[in-house]
C-alpha positions as a LaTeX table, in Angstrom:
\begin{tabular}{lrrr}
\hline
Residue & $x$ (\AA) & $y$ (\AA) & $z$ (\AA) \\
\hline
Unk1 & 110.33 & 128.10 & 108.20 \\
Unk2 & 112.79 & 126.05 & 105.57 \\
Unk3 & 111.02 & 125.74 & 102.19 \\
Unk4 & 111.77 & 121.66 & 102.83 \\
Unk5 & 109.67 & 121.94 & 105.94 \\
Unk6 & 107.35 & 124.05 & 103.67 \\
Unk7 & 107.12 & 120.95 & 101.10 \\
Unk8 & 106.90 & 118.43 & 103.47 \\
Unk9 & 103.80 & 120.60 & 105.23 \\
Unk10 & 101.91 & 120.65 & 101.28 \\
Unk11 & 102.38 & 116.98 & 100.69 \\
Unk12 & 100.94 & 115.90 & 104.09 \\
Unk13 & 98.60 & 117.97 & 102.80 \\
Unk14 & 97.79 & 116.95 & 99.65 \\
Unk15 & 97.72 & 113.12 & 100.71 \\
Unk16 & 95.24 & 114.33 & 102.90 \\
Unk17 & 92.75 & 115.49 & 100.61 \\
Unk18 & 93.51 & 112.79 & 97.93 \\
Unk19 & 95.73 & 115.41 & 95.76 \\
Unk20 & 98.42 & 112.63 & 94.80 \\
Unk21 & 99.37 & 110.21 & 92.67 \\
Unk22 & 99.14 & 106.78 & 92.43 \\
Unk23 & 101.76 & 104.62 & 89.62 \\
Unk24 & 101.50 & 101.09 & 89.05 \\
Unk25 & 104.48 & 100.28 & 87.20 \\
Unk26 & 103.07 & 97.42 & 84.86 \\
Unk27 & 104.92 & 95.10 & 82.02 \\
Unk28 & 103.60 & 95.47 & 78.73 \\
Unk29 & 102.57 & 91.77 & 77.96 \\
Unk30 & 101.70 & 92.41 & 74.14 \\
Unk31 & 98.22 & 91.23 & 74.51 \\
Unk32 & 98.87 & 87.75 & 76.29 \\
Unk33 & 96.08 & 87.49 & 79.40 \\
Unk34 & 98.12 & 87.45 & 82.64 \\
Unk35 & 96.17 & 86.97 & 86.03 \\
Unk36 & 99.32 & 89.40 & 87.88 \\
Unk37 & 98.59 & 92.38 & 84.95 \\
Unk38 & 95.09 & 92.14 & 85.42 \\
Unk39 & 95.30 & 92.53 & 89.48 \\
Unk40 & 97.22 & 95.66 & 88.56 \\
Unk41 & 94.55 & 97.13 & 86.98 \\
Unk42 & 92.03 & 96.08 & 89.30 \\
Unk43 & 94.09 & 98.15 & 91.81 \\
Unk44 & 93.80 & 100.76 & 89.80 \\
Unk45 & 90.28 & 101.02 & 88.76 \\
Unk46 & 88.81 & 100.65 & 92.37 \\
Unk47 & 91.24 & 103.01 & 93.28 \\
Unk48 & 90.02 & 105.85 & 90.65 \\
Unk49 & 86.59 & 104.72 & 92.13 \\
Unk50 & 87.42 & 105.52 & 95.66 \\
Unk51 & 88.21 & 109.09 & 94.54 \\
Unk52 & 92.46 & 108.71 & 94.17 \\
Unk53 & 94.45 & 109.90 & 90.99 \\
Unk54 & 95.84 & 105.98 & 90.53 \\
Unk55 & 97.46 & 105.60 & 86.78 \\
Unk56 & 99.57 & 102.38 & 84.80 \\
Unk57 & 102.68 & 103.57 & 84.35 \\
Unk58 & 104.76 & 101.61 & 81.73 \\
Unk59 & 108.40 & 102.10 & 80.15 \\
Unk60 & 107.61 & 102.23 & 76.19 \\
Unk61 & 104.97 & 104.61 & 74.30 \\
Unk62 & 104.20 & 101.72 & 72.48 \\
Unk63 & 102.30 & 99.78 & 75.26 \\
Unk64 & 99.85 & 97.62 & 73.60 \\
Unk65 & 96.14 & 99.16 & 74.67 \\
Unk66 & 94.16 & 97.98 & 71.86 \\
Unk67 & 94.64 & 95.22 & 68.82 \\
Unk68 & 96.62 & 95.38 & 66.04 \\
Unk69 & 97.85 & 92.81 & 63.22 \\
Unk70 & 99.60 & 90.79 & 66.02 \\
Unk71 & 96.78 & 90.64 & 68.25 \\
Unk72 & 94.75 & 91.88 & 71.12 \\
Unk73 & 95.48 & 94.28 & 73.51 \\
Unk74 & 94.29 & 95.55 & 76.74 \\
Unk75 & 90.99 & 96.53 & 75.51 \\
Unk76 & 90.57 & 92.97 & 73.90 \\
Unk77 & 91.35 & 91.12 & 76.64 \\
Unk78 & 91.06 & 92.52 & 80.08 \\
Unk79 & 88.14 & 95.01 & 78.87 \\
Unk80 & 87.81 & 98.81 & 77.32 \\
Unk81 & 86.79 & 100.36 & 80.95 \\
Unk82 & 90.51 & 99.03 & 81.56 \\
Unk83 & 92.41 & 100.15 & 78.47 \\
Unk84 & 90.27 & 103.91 & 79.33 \\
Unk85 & 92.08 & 103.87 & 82.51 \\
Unk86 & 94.98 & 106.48 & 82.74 \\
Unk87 & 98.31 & 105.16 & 81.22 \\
Unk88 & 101.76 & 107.54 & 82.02 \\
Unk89 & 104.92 & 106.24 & 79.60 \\
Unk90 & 108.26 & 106.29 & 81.56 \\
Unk91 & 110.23 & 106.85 & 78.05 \\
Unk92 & 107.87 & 109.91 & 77.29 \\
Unk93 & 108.75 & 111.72 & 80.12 \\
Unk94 & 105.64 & 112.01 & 81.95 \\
Unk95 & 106.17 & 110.59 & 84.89 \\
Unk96 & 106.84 & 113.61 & 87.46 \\
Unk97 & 106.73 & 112.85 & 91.42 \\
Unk98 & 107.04 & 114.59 & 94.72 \\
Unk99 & 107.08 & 113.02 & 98.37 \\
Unk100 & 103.40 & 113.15 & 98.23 \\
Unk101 & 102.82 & 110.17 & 95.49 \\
Unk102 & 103.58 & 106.66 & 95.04 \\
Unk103 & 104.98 & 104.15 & 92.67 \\
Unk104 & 104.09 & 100.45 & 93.11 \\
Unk105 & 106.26 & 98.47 & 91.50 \\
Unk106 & 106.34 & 94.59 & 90.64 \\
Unk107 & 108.42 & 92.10 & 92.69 \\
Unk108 & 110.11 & 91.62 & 89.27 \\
Unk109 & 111.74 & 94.61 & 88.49 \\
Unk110 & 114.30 & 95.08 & 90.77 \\
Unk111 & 116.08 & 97.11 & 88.22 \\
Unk112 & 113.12 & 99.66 & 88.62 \\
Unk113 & 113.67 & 99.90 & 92.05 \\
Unk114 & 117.44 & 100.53 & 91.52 \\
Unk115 & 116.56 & 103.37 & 88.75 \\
Unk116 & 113.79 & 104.93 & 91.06 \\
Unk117 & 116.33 & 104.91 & 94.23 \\
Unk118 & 116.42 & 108.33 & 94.77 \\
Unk119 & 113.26 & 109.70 & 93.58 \\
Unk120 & 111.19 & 111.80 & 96.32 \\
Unk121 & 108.14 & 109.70 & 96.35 \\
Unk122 & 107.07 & 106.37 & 98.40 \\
Unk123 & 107.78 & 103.36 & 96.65 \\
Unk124 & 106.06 & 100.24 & 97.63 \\
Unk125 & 106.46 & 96.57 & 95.81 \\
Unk126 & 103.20 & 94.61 & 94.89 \\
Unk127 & 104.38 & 90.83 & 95.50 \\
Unk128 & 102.19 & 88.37 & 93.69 \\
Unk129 & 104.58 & 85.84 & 93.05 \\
Unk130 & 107.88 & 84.57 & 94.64 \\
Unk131 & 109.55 & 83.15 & 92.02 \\
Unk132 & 110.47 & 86.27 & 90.58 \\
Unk133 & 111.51 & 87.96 & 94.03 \\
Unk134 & 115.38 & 87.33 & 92.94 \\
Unk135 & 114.98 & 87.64 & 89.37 \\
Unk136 & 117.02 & 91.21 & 89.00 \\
Unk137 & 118.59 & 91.33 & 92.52 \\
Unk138 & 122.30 & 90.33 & 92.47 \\
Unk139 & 123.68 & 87.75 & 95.45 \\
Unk140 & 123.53 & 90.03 & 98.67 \\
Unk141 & 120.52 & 92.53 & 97.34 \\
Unk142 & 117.86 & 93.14 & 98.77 \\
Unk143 & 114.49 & 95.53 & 98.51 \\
Unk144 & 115.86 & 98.13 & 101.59 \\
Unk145 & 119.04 & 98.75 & 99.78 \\
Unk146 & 116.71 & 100.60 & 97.33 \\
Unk147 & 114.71 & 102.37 & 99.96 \\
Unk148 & 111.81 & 100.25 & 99.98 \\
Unk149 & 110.77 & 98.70 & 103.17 \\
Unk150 & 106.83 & 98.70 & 102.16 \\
Unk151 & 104.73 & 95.42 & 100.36 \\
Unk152 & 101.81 & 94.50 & 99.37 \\
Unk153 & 100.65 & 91.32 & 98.49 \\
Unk154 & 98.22 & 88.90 & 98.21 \\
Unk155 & 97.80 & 86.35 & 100.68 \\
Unk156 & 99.20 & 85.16 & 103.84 \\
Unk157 & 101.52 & 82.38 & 102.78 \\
Unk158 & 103.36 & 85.50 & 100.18 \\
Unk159 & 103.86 & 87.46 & 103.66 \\
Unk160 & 105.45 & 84.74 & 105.49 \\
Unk161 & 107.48 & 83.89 & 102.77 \\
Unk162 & 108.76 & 87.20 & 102.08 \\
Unk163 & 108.88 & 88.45 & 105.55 \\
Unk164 & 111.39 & 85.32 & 106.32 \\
Unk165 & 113.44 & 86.30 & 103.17 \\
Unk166 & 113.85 & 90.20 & 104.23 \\
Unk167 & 113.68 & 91.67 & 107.39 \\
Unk168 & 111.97 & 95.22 & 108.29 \\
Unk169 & 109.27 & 95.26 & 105.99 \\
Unk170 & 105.80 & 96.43 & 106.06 \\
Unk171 & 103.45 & 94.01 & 104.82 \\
Unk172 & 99.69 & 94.29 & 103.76 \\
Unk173 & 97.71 & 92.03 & 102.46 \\
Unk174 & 94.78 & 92.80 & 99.45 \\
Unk175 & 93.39 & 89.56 & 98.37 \\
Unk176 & 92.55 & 89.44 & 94.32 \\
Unk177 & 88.88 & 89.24 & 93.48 \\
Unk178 & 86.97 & 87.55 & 90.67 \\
Unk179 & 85.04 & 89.04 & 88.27 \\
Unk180 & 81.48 & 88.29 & 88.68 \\
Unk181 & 80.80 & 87.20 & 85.02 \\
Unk182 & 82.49 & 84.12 & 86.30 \\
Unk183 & 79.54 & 82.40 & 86.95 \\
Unk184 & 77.14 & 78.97 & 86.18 \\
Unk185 & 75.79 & 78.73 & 83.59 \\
Unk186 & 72.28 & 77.93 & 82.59 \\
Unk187 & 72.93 & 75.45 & 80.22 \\
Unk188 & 73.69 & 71.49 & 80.55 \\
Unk189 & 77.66 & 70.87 & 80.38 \\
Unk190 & 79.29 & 69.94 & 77.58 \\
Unk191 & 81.57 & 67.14 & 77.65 \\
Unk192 & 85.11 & 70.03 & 77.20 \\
Unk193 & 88.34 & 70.14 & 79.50 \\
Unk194 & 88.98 & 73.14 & 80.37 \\
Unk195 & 92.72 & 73.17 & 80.56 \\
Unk196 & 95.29 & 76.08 & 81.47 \\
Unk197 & 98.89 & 75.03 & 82.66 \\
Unk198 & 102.51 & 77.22 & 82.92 \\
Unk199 & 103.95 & 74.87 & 80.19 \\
Unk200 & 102.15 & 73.75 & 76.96 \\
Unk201 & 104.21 & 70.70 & 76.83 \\
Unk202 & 101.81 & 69.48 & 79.45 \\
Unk203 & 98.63 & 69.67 & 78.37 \\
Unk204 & 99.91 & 67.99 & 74.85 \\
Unk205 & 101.25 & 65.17 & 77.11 \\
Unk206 & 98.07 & 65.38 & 79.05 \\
Unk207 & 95.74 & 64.78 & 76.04 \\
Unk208 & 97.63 & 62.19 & 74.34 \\
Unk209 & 98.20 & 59.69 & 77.23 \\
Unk210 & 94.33 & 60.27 & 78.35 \\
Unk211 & 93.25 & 59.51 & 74.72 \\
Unk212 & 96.00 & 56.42 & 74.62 \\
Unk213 & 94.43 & 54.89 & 77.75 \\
Unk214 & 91.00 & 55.81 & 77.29 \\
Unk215 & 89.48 & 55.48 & 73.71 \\
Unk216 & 86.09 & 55.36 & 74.26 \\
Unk217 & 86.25 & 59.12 & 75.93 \\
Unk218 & 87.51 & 60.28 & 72.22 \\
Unk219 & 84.42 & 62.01 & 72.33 \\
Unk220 & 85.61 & 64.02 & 75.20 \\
Unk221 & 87.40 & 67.21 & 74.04 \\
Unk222 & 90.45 & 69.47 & 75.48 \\
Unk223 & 90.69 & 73.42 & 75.45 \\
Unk224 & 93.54 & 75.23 & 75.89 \\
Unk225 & 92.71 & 78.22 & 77.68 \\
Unk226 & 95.83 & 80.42 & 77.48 \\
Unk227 & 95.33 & 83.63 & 75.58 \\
Unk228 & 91.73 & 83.76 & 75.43 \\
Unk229 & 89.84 & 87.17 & 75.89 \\
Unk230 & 88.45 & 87.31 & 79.90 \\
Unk231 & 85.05 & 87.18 & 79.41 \\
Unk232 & 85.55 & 84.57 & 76.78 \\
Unk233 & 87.65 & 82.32 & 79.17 \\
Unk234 & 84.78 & 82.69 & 81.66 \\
Unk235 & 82.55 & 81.70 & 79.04 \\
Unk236 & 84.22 & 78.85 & 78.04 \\
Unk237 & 85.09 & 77.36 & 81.46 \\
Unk238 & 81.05 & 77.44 & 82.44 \\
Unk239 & 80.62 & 75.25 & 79.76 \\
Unk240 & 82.90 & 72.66 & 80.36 \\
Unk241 & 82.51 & 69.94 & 82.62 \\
Unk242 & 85.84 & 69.88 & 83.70 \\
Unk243 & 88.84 & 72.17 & 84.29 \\
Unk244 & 92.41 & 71.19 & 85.00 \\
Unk245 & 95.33 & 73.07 & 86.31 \\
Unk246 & 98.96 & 72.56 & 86.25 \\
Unk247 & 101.76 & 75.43 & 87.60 \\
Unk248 & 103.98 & 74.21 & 89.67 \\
Unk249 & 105.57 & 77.89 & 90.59 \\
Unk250 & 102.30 & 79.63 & 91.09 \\
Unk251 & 102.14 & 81.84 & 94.56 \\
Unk252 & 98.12 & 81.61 & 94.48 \\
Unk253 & 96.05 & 80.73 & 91.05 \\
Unk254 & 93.39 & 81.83 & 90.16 \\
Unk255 & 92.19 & 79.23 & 87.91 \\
Unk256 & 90.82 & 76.83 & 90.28 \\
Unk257 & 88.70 & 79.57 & 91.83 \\
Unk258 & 87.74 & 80.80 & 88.46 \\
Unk259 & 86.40 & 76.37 & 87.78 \\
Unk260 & 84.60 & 76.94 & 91.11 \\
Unk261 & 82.64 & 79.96 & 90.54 \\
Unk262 & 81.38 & 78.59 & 87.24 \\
Unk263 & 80.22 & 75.47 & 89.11 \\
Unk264 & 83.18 & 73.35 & 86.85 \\
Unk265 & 84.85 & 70.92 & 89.04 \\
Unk266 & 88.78 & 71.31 & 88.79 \\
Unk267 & 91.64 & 69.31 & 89.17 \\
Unk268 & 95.14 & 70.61 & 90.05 \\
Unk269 & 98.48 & 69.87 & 90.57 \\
Unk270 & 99.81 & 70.72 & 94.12 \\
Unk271 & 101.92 & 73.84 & 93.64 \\
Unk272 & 105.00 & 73.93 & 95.84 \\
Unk273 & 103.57 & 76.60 & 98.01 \\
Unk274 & 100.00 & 75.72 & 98.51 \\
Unk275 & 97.37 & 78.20 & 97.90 \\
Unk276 & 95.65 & 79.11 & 101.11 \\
Unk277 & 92.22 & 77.86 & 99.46 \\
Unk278 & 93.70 & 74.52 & 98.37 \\
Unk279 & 94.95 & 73.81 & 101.67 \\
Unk280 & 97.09 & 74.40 & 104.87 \\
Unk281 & 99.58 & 72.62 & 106.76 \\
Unk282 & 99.79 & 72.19 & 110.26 \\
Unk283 & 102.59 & 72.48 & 112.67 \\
Unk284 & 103.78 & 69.01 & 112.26 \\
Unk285 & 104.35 & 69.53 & 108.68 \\
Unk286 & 101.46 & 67.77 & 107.21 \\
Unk287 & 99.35 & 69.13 & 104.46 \\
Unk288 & 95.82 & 69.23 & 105.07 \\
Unk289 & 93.58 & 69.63 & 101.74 \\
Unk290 & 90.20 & 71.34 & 100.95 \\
Unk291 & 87.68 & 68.75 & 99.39 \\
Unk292 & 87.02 & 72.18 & 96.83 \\
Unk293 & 88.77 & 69.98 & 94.43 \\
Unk294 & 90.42 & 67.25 & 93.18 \\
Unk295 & 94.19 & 67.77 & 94.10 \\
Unk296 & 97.09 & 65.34 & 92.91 \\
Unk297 & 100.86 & 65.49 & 94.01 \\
Unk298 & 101.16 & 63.13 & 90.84 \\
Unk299 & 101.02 & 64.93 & 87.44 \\
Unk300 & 100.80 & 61.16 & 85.85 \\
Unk301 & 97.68 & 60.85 & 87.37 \\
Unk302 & 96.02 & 63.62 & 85.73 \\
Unk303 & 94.64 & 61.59 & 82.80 \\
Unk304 & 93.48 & 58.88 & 85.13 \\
Unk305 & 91.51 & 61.22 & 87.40 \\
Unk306 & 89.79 & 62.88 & 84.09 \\
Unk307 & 89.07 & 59.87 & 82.80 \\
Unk308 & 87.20 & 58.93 & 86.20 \\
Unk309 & 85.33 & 61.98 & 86.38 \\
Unk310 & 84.39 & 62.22 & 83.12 \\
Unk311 & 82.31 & 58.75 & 84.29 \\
Unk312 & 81.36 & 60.13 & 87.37 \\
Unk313 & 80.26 & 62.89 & 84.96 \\
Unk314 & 78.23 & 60.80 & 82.24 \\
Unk315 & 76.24 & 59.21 & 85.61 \\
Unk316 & 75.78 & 62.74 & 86.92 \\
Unk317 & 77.09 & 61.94 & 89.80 \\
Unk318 & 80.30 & 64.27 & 90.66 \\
Unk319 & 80.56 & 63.66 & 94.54 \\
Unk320 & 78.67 & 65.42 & 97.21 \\
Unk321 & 81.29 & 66.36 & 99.12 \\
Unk322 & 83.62 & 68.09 & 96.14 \\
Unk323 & 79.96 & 70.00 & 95.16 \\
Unk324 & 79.08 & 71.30 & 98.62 \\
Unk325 & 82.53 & 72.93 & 99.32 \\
Unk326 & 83.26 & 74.33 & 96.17 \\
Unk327 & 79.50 & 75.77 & 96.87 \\
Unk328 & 81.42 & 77.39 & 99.88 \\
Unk329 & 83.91 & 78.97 & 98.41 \\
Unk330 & 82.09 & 80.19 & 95.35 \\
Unk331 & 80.91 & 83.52 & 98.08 \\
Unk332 & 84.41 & 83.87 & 98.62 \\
Unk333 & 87.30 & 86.12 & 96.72 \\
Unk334 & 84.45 & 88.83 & 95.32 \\
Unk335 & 85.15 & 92.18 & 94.31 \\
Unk336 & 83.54 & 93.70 & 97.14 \\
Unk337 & 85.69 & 91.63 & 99.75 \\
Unk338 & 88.88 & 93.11 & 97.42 \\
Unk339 & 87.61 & 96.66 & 97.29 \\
Unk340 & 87.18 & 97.06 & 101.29 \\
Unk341 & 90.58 & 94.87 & 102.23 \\
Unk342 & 92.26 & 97.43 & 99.54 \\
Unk343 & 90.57 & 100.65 & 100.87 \\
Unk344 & 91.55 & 99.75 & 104.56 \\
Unk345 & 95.00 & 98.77 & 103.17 \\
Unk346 & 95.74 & 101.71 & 101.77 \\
Unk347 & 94.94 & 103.93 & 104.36 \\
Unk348 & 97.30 & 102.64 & 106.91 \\
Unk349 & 99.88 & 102.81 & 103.64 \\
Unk350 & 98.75 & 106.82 & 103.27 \\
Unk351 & 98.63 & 106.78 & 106.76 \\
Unk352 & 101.92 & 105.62 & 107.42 \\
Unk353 & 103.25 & 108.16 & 105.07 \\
Unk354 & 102.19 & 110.85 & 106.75 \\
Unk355 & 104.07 & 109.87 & 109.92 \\
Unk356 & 107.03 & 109.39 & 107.49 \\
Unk357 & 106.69 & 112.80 & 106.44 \\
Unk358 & 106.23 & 114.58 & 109.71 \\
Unk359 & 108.90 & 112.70 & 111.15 \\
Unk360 & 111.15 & 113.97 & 108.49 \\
Unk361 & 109.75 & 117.43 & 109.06 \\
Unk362 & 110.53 & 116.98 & 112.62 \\
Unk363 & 114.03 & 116.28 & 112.26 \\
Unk364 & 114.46 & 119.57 & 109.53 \\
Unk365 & 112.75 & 122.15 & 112.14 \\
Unk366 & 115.35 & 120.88 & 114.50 \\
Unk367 & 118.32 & 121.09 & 112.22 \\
Unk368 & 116.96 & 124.64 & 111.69 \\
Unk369 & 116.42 & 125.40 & 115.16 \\
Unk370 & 120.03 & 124.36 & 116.09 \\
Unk371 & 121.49 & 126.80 & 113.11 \\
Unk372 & 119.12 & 129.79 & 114.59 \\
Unk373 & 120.76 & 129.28 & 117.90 \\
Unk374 & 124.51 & 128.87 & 116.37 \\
Unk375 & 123.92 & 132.34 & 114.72 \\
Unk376 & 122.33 & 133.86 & 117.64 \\
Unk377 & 125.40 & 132.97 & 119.82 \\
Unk378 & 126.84 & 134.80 & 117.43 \\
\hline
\end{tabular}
């Protein structure tokens, strides 16, 4: 027997009794709160949990774990049971792989998947938002050219879309979770916005034309919830009476769903590809929305709705119908729905590998049985 044959035999192996390796390829974000990072790391972290050697792997030694004069880091803002989690540096030279482990890279970084081409090991991307799908690919590139024909992603509109972009890919689907310190709280809200949009030019916008047109809400206040600690954020929005949400670009948001858990009505702009808990459309094109909100096509009409609930607010009476859905989906997207759609997931994705492997074994021992006969003939 080959000693390829031998070392495709030990890595069917080793995947098979959880001896492998698991790197998430992750952008250093210097301490700014991104919902896409902090998936990541949920991946990781359950995965640890479920018994697999899962790591971040990032390109500089310098990734920013903890705070420093310019800030927070992961510890600050995600959590220190995150920032404990094992971290592999690409420029240190730590990073070694064999055909047993994985790297999951970003839908970003095509220039990753260029550099990573020809390394022995599965590579899979983790799609979580399309905008970005073309960001490094030049016209006529696509994922397979790099040897990747594997996704995973996060809800079923992201599969469609992708799927109708590329063909002959693999596509599973691990919804995100929220954390379950998103939550009501116990005290009488407090007359805050809660506001978190792509572009700050927005919200200023936002708060100036609601306090032109409405001066006897200047007792109402706006917070701007970009950068804030997790926890914090979760804090904050269970306090407010109101949240708002504006990004245009975003694949799925977690935002509104975030509002909802923490019993904070939301409005939101309608992205252009509408989150699968905002709404659907049918087959005749027409968008059908979830009363879980209050959802505008019109981003002028933003100040006007706040200004309307903040009176439906000071009469307590926010409308039945917005209150009993949003009680609906407040048992939906938990951490223990994410951890068992991620451990079935990734068993067909080790699973799958396996076949890979013995497929390419298959191939070797006949290569080798074809030269045996050649020399016997001899």
């Amino acid at each position: 027997m080959s000693e390829q044959i031998n070392a495709i035999n030990e890595s069917i192996e080793k995947i098979t009794k959880k001896d492998f390796g698991l790197y998430f390829f992750t952008l250093d974000t210097k301490g700014n709160p991104t919902a896409g990072v902090a998936n990541i790391y949920e991946h990781v972290k359950i995965l640890r949990d479920l018994g697999f050697n899962a790591s971040i792997l990032h390109d500089k030694n310098d990734y920013k774990l903890r705070e420093d004069e310019n800030g927070m880091g992961i510890a600050e803002w995600l959590g220190e049971e995150y920032a404990n989690l094992p971290h592999i540096s690409i420029e240190s030279q730590q990073l070694q792989v064999g055909p047993a482990d994985f790297v999951i890279i970003p839908e970003a970084f095509a220039s990753v998947m260029k550099q990573t081409a020809k390394f022995p090991c599965k590579r899979i991307v983790l799609l979580q938002s399309y905008e970005y799908i073309f960001e490094m690919l030049e016209i006529g590139e696509n994922w397979g050219a790099f040897g990747i024909n594997e996704v995973i992603t996060t809800n079923q509109n992201l599969k469609k879309y992708v799927e109708s972009i590329f063909r002959n890919l693999t596509t599973e689907i691990i919804p995100v979770s929220i954390p379950e310190y998103f939550k009501e709280n116990d005290k009488p809200k407090i007359p805050t916005v809660s506001i978190l949009a792509r572009d700050k030019r927005e919200i200023l916008k936002i708060v100036k034309i609601f306090y032109q047109k409405y001066p006897q809400y200047q007792f109402i206040t706006f917070r701007d919830m970009s950068g804030l600690p997790r926890e914090e954020f979760a804090k904050e929005l269970s306090k407010s009476f109101l949240g708002v949400w504006i990004d245009e670009l975003a694949s799925f948001g977690t935002f509104p769903l975030e509002s909802i858990k923490c019993d904070t009505p939301v409005i939101g702009k309608i992205p252009r590809m509408v989150p699968e808990w905002m709404g659907t459309i049918d087959e005749n094109g027409n968008l059908q929305l979830n009363d879980n909100g209050i959802w505008t096509a019109n981003l002028n009409a933003i100040p006007d709705i706040i200004a309307t609930m903040a009176g439906l607010f000071l009469e307590d009476s926010i409308p039945t119908n917005i209150k009993d859905t949003m009680i609906e989906y407040k048992s939906k997207y938990t951490p223990d729905e994410m951890k068992k759609e991620l451990k079935e997931s990734y068993s067909r994705i080790f699973g799958r590998r396996i076949v890979e492997l013995k497929t390419i074994g298959e191939k070797e021992q006949e290569k080798l049985n074809k030269t045996t006969e050649l020399q016997v003939e001899k």
